[in-house]
N, C-alpha and C positions, 0 to 999 in steps of 0.2 A: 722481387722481380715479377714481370708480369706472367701471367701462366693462360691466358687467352690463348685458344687452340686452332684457332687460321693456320692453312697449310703456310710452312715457313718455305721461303725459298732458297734457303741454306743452312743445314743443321751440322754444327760439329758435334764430334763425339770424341773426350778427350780422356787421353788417361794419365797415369804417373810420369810417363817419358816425356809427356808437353812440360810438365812441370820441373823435369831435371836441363831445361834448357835455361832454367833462371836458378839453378843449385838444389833445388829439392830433390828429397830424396827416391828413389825407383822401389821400387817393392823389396829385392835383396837387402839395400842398403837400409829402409827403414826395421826390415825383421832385425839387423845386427842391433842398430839403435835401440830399438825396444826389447832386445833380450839385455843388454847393458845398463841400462832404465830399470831395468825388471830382477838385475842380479843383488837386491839386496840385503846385505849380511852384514852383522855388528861385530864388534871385536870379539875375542874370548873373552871379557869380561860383561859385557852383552850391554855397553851401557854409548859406545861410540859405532855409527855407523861406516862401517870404512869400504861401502862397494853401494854401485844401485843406487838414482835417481834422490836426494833427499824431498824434494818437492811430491815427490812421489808417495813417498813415503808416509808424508805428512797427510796427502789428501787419504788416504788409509785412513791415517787415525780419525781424520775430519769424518770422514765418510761411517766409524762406526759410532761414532758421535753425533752423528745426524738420525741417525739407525735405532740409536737407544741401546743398542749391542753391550752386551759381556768383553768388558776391556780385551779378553783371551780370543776372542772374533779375531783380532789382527792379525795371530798368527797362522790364520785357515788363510785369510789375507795372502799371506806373504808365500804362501804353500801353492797358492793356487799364482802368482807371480813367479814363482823356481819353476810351475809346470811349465810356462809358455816363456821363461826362457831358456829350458830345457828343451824345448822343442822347436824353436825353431827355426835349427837346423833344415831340421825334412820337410816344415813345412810350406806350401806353395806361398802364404801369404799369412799372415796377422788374420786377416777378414776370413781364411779361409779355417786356420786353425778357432777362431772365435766361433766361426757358423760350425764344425765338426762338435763342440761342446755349449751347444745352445742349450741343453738341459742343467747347465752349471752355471748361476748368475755371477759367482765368484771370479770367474775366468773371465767373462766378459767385461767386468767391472774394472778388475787390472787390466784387459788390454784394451780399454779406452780410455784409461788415463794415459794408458803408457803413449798411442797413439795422441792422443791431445799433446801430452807435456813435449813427444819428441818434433810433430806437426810444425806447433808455436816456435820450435827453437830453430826448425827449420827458416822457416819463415822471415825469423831476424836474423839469420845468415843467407837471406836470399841476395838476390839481384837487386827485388824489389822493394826489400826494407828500405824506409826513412827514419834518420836516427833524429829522435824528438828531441833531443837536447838543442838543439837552435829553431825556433817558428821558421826561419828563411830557408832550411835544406829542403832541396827536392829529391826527386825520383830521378836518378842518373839515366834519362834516353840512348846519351849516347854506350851505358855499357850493358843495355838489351836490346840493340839496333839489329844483331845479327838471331834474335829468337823468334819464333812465329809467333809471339806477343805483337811486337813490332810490324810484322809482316800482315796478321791480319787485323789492325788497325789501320793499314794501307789501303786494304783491302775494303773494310768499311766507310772510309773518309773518300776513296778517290772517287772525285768527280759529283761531290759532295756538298754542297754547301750547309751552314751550319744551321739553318731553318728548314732543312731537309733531315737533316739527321735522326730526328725522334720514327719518321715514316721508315728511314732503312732500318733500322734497328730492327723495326718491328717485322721486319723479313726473315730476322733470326736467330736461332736456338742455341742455346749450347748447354751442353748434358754431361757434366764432369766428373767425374767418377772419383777425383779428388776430393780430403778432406778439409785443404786448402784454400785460402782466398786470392789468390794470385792473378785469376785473371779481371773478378774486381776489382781489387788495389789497382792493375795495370788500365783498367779502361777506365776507369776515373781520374788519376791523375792524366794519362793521354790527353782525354776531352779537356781538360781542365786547360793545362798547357795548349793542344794544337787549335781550340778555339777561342781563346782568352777568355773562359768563362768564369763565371762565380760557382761558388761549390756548389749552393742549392738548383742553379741552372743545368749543371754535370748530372746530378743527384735527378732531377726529372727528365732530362734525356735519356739516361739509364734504365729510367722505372720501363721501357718500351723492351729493352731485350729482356727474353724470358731464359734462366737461366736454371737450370735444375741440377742436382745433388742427388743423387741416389740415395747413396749410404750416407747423404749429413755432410755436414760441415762443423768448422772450431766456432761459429757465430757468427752475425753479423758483423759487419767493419762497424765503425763509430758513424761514417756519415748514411748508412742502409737503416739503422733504426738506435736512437739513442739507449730505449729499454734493453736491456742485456747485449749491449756492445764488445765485443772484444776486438781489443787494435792490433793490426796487422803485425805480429810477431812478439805480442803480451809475453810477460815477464809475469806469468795470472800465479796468485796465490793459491796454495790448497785448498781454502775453499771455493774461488773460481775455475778453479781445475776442475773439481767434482761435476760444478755446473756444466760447464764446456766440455764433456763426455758424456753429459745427459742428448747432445744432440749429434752426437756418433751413432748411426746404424749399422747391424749385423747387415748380411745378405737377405733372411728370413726377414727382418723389420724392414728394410729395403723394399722388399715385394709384397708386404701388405698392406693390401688395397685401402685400408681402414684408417693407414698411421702414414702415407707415403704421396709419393708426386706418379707413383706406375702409373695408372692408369694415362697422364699426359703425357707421359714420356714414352709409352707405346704408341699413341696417339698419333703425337710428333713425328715419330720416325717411319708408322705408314703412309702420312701425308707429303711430307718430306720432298720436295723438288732435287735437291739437291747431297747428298751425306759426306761427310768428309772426318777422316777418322786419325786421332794424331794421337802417337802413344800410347797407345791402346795395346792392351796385349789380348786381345781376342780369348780372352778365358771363355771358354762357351757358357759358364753360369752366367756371366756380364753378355754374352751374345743373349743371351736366352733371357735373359732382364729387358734389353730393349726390345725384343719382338715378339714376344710367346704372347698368346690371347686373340692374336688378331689373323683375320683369312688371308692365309699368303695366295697373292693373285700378281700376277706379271703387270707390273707398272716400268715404264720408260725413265727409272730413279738413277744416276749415276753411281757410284760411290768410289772416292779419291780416296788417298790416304797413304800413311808414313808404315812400314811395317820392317822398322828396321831394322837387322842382323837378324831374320827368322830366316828360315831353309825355305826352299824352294817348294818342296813337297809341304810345308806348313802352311805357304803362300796360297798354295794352291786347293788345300783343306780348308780354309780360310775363305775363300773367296766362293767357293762351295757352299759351305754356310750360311752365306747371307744372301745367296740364291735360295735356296732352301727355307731358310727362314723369314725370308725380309722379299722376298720376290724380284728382288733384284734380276737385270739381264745380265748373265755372266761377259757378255764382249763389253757391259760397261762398268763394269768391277776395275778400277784400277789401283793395285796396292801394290809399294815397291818397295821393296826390301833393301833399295840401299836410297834412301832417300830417308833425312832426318827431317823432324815436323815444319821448321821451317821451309827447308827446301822445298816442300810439298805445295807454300803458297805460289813459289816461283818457277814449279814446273808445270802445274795446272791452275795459275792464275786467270786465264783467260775463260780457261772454263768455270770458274767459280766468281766470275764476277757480278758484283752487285748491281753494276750500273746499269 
């Protein structure tokens, strides 16, 4: 995607909760997954695996195979997959127990498979899987009509015509904190369907919205670049596994300047006309990823957003924060605690409009 740094005039900022409105999983629910993935143990005769991810398993062995490793490597392997699903329990997040043992390449190794393999599975039990087994299936619109998928693709199109499109595009950001492809899958097939386009015509439409990943993504989809494609909800072998965790970032590789998108993605967000924040759980590391480095100076920036089932006093810590940090005017902070991502387009749609 494009990464041209003209003030955008609408930046989303998305997190896990955008993406449980098409079946993926929220932070909780992917820790369960990945401690489940991560529990595994062979018979008493040690020759059948009967718990814990086998695909998992296997990119293990692939992985000490690749390495040149002393066959007996796999079992520091699997020691260091019992820690992190031993833990977590208490932990705030996967990304957060990973960045607490960044001096352990083992721990990180397992939990980016674990997050790849459980990612991908989500994926093909989304909303937005298309089952490859017929060329004719589509992307069912009507049963993501009621998600802010759908909502801001309204939002982009109205009052739009299709030789206008690539110009609005270029108006906006979006910075997804997901490891997901969900909202490419969704704007490419949209385009595709709501203009009767050809793929390749979707496909450079596209290349105009700048889309960033913090921590990484599972890969490009198949029509973003053919070289190391992964399709939206792969079925990826152990050794495509290994690959497709090589592009998993920590918190720490997330913010280094050297290996990452920070530096635009700080950029974006003090230029920023407009911020609109959906699912997002305001972790102040993730606050503090998008604005640190740069002079917090009072700018006239709104900022929208979904901040739902948090407390009131959280709400309001919150909205503190991005004054403080992001210069935001606190009377234009608007985060509501009982509004879901969608709803967020159709309570302040008029003030986030493109037209």
């Amino acid at each position: 995607m494009q990464t041209q740094l003209d003030a955008k005039s609408l930046v989303l900022v998305v997190g896990a909760g955008a993406s449980k409105e098409v079946n993926l999983p929220i932070g909780s629910e992917l820790k369960r997954s990945i401690a489940t993935a991560l529990d595994i143990r062979n018979s008493d005769r040690g020759f059948n695996q009967v718990s814990g991810d086998r695909v998992v398993t296997a990119a293990l062995r692939e992985l000490v195979t690749m390495e040149g490793s002393r066959s007996g490597v796999i079992d520091h392997y699997i020691h260091a997959c019992h820690r992190i699903r031993d833990n977590m329990p208490q932990a705030a997040s996967i990304d957060n127990f990973i960045d607490g043992h960044r001096d352990d390449s083992m721990i990180a190794q397992c939990g980016k498979l674990a997050i790849a393999r459980c990612i991908l599975e989500a994926e093909q039990n989304s909303k937005l899987y298309i089952n490859p087994s017929n060329i004719y299936n589509k992307l069912d619109f009507e049963g993501v009509q009621h998600t802010w998928f759908n909502a801001f693709f309204r939002l982009l199109v109205e009052g739009c015509q299709k030789q206008d499109m690539a110009e609005r595009m270029s108006r906006v950001a979006i910075i997804t904190f997901n490891y997901d492809r969900c909202i490419e899958q969704y704007l490419y097939e949209a385009l595709i369907s709501y203009y009767g386009l050809e793929p390749q015509a979707a496909v450079d439409m596209l290349s105009n919205l700048t889309i960033y990943h913090p921590y990484g993504f599972l890969g490009p989809l198949p029509w973003q670049s053919p070289r190391g494609a992964i399709k939206f909800g792969e079925d990826a072998d152990p050794r495509k596994l290994v690959e497709i965790s090589k592009n998993l970032r920590t918190f720490t590789e997330g913010t280094d300047k050297s290996h990452s998108d920070i530096i635009n993605i700080r950029s974006t967000m003090h230029t920023a006309e407009r911020v609109v924040f959906l699912g997002f759980s305001f972790n102040p590391q993730n606050v503090e990823l998008l604005y640190r480095d740069h002079e917090v100076r009072y700018r006239d920036c709104p900022v929208y957003g979904s901040a739902y089932g948090m407390s009131e006093s959280d709400v309001a810590m919150i909205s503190g924060e991005l004054a403080s940090y992001g210069g935001h005017p606190n009377h234009r902070i608007h985060l509501n605690r009982n509004l879901k991502c969608a709803e967020v387009f159709s309570e302040y749609g008029r003030s986030m409009s493109l037209r």
